[in-house]
Z-matrix of the N, CA and C atoms (Angstrom, degrees):
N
C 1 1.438
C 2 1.521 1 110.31
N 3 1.346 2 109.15 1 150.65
C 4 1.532 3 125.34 2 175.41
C 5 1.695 4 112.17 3 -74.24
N 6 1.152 5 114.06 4 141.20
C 7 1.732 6 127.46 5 -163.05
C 8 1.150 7 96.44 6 -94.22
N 9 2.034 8 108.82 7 115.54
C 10 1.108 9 103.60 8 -164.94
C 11 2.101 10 99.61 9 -96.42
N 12 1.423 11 66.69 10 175.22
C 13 1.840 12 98.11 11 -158.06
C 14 1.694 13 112.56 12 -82.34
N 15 1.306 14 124.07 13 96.07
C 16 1.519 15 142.57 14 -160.78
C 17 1.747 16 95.37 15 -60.89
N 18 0.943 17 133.31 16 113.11
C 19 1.572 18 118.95 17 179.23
C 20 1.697 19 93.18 18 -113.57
N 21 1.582 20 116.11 19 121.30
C 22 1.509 21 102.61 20 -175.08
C 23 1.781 22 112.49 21 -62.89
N 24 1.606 23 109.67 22 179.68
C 25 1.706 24 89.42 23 150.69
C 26 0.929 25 142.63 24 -79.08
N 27 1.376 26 122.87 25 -173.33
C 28 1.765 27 119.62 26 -168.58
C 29 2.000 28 77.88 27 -104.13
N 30 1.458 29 89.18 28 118.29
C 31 1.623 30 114.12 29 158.57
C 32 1.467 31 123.16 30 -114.31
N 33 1.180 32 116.57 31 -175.60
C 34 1.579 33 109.13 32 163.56
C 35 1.275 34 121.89 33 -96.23
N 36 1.623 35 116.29 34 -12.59
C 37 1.545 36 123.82 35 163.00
C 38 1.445 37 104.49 36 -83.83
N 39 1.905 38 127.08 37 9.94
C 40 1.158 39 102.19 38 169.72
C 41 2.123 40 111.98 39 -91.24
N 42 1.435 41 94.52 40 6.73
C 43 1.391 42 103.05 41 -168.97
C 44 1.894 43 100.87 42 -107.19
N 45 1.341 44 92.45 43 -24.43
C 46 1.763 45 97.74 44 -167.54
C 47 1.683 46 92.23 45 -93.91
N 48 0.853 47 134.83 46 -51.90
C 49 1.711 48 137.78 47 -164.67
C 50 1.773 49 113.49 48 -42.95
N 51 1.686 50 100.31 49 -36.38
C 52 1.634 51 86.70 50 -173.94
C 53 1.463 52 104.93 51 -109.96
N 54 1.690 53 124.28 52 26.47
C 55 1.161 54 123.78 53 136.31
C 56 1.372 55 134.89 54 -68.23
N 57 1.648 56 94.90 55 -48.76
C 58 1.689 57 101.93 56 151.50
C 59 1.093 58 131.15 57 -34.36
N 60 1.631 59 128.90 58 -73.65
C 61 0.802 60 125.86 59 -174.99
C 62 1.386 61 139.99 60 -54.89
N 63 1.718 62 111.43 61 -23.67
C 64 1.074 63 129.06 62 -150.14
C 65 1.698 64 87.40 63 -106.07
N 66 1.432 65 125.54 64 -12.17
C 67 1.545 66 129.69 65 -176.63
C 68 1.407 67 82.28 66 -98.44
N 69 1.353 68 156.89 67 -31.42
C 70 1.571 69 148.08 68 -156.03
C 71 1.629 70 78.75 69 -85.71
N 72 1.530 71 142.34 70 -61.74
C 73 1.091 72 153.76 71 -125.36
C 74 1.544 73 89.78 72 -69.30
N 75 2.141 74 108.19 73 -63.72
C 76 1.170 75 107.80 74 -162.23
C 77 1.821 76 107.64 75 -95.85
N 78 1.639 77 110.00 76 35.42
C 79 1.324 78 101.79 77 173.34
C 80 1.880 79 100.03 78 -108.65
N 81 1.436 80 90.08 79 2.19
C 82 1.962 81 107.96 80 179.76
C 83 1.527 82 98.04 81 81.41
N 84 1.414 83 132.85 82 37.17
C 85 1.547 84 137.02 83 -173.07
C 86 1.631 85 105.77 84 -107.42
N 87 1.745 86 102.10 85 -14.37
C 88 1.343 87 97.80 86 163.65
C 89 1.248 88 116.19 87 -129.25
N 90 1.221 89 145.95 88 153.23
C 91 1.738 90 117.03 89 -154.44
C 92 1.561 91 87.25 90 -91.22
N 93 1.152 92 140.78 91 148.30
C 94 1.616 93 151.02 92 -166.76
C 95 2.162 94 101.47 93 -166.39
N 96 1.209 95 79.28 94 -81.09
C 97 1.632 96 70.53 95 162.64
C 98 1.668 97 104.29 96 168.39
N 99 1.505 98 95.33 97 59.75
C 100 2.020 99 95.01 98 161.14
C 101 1.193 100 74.79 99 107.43
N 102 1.970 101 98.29 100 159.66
C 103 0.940 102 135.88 101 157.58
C 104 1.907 103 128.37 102 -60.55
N 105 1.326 104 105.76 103 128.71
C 106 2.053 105 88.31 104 -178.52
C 107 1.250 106 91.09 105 -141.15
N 108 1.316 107 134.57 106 89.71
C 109 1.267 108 150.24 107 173.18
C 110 1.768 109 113.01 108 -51.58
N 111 1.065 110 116.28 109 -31.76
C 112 1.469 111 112.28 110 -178.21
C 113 1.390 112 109.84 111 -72.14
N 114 1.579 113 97.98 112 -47.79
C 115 1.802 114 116.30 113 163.23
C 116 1.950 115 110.28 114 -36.12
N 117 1.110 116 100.91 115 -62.48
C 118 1.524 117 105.96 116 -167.36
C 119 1.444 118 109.19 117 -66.18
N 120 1.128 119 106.34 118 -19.30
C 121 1.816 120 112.24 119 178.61
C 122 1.589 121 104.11 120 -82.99
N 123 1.131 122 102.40 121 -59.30
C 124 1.817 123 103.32 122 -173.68
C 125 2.013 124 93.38 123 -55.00
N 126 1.303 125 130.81 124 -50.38
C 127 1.137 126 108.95 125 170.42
C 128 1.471 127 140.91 126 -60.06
N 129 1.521 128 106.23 127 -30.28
C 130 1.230 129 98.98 128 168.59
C 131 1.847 130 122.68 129 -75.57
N 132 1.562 131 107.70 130 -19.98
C 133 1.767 132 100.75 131 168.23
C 134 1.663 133 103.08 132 -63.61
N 135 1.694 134 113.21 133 -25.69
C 136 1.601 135 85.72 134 -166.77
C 137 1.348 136 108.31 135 -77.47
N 138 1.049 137 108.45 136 -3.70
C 139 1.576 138 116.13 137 -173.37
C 140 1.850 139 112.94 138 -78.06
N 141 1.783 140 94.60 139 -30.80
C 142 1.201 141 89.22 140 -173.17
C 143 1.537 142 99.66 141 -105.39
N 144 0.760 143 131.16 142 15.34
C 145 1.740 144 147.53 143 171.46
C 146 1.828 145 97.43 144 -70.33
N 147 1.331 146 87.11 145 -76.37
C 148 1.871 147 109.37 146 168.99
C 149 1.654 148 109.93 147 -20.13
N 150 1.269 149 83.55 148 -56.77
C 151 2.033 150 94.69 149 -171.49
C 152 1.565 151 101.56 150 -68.78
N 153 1.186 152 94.86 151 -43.02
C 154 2.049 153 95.82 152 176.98
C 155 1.455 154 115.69 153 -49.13
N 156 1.687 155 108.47 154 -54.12
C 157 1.452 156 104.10 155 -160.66
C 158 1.695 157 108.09 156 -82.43
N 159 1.765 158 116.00 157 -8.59
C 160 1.310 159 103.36 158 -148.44
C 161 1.794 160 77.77 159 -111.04
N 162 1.049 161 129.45 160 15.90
C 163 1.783 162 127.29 161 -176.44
C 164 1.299 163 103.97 162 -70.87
N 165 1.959 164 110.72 163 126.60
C 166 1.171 165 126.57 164 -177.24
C 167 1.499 166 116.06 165 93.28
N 168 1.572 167 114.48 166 -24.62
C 169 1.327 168 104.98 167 168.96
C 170 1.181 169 133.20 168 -112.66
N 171 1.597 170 117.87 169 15.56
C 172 1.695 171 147.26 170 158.47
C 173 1.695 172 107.01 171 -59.08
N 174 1.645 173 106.21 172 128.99
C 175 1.372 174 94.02 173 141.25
C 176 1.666 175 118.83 174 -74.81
N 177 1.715 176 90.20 175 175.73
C 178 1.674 177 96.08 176 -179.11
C 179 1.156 178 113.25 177 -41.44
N 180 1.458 179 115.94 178 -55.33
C 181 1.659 180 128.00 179 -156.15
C 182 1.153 181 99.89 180 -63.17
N 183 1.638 182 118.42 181 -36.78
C 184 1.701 183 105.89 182 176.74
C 185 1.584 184 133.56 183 -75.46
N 186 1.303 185 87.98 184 -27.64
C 187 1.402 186 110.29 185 172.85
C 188 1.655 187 120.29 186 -70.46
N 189 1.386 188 105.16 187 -17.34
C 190 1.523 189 125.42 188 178.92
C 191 1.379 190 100.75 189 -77.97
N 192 1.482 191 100.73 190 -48.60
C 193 1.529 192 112.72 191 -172.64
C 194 1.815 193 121.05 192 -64.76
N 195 1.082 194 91.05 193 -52.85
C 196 1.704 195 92.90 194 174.31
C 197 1.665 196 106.48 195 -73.27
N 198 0.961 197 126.94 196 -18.67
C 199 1.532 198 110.54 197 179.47
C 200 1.220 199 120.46 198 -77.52
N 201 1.658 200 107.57 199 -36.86
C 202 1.254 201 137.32 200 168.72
C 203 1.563 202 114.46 201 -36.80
N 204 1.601 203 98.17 202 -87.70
C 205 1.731 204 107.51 203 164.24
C 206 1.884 205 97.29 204 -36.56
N 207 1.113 206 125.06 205 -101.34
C 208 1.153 207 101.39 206 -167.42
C 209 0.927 208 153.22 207 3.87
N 210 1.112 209 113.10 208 -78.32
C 211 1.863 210 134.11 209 152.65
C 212 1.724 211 104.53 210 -17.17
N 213 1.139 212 97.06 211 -64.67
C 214 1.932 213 118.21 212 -154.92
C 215 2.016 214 96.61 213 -58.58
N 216 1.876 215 113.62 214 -52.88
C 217 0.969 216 94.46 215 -164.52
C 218 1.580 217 91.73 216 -92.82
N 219 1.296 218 137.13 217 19.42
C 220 1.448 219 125.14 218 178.44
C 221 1.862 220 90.36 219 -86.39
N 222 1.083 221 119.46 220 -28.54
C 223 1.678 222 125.70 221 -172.30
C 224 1.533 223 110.81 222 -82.13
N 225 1.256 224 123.68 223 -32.27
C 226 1.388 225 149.15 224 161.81
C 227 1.483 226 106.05 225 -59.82
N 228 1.304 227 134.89 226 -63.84
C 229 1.574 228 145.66 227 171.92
C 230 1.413 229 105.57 228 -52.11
N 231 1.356 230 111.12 229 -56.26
C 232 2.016 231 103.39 230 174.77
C 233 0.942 232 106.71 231 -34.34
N 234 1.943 233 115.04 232 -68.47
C 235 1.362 234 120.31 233 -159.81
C 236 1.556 235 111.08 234 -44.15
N 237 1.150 236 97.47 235 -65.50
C 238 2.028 237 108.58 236 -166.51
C 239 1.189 238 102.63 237 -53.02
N 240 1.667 239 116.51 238 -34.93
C 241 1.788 240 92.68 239 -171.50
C 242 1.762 241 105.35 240 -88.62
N 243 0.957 242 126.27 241 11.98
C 244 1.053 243 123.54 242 174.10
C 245 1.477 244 117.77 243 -109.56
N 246 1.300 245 116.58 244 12.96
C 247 1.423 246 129.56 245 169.99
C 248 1.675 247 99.62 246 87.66
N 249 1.288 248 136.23 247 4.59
C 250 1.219 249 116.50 248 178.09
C 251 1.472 250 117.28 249 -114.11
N 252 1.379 251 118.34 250 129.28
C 253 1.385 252 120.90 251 162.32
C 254 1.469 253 124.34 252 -17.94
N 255 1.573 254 126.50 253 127.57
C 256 1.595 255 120.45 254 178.37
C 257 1.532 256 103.81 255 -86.50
């Protein structure tokens, strides 16, 4: 038999997670290839877009979660655009 295929569940970190990652990618936090600061900005509004439209209908933990990430790469984005290492 053929090895079946794990599909995770549908969460709300399955919609928020590869914004993250892909803003860690272009803040150079994951090595991918360089820093792209305009990149990491347009991702972090979609991130905070996300938090706009989905307010009031998060549990805590999610709501912990997206503010969280937020925070982290809005503190990460200072650094780089200001010439300093995060």
């Amino acid at each position: 038999m053929g090895k079946k295929e794990v599909i995770p569940p549908l969460e709300f970190s399955s919609i928020l997670l590869p914004f993250y990652t892909k803003a860690l990618e272009a803040l150079g936090e994951i090595e991918k290839g360089g820093v792209n600061l305009p990149l990491a900005s347009r991702l972090i509004e979609l991130i905070d877009l996300l938090e706009e439209k989905t307010r009031g209908n998060l549990s805590k933990e999610e709501k912990e979660m997206i503010t969280s990430i937020s925070a982290q790469l809005k503190i990460i984005y200072f650094k780089r655009s200001k010439g300093n290492e995060a």
